[in-house]
C-alpha positions in Angstrom: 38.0 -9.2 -6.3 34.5 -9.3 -3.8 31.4 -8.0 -5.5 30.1 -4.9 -2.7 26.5 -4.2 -2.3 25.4 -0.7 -1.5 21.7 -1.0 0.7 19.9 2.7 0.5 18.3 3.1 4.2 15.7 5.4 4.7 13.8 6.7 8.1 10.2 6.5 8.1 8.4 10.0 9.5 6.6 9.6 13.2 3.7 11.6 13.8 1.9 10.3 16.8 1.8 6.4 16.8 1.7 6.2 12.9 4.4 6.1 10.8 4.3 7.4 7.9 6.5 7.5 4.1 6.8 10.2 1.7 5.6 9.9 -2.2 9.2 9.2 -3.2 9.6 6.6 -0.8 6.7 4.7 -1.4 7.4 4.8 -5.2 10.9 3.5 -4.4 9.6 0.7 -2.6 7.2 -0.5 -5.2 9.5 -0.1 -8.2 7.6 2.6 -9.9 7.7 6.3 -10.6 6.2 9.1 -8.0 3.8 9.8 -11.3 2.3 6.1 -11.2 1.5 6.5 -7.5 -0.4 9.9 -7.8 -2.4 8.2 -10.6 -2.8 5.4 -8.4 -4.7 8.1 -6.2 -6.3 9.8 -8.6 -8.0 6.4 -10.1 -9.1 6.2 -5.9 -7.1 3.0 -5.9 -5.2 4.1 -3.2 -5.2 7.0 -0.4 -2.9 9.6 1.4 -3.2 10.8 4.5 -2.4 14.2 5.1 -0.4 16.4 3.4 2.2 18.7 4.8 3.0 22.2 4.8 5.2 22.5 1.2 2.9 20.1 -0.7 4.5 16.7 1.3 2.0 13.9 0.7 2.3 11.2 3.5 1.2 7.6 3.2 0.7 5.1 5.6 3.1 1.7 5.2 0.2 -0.1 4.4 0.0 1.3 0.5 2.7 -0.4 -0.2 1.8 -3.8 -0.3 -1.8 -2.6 -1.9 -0.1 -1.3 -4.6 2.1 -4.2 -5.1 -1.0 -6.5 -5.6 -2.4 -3.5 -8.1 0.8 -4.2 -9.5 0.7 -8.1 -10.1 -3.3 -7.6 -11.2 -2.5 -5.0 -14.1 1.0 -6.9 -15.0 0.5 -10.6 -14.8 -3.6 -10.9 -15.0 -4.3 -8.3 -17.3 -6.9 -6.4 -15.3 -8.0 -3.0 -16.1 -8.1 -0.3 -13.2 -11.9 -0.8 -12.8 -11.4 -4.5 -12.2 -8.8 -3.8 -9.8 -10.8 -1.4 -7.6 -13.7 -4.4 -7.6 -10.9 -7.0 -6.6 -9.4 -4.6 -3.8 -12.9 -3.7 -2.4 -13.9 -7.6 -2.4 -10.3 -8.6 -0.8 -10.8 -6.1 1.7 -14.2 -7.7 2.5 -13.1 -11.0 2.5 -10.2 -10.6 5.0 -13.3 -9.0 7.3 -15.3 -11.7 6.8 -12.5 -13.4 8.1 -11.5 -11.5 10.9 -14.9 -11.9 12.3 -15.1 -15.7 11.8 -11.7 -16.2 14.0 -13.2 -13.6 16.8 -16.4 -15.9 16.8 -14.5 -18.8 16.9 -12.4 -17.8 19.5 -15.6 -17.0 22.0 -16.9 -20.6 21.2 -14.0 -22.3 21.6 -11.7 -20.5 23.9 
């Protein structure tokens, strides 16, 4: 007898050229309860975009790997929710930093 494995699909909301995932989703996708993600906003660690008429938060895709590295800080480093927001904000500046040494590179050596 064959082992079967169910996959649970799930349609990302358009609006405009964004796309877009409900609170649900976005907690299904990380591994963690809808309650952990609105903490997650409340402690300003992460952000929604809009919210819809009934109360719908909406997120953008990108949350999802931020809160997976919030994740991995907290669980396997040990860092408190303070450190995490100075690690995210210092990430963020480094991959800008970054950014801007490639477009300088690439207009001195084309």
């Amino acid at each position: 007898m064959t082992e079967r494995k169910c996959l649970i699909v799930s349609m990302k909301r358009t609006y405009g050229h964004e796309s877009y995932m409900e609170l649900r989703e976005v907690a299904h996708r990380c591994g963690i309860h809808p309650e952990m993600v609105k903490r997650l906003v409340s402690l300003g660690l992460i952000d929604y975009e809009e919210t819809r008429p009934g109360g719908v938060v909406l997120f953008r895709h990108e949350v999802v790997p931020t809160i997976r590295r919030i994740l991995r800080l907290r669980n396997e480093l040990g860092v408190n929710y303070a450190g995490v927001g100075v690690i995210l904000e210092l990430m963020s500046r480094i991959e800008a930093l970054e950014q801007q040494i490639r477009e300088l590179e690439s207009r001195l050596f084309p």
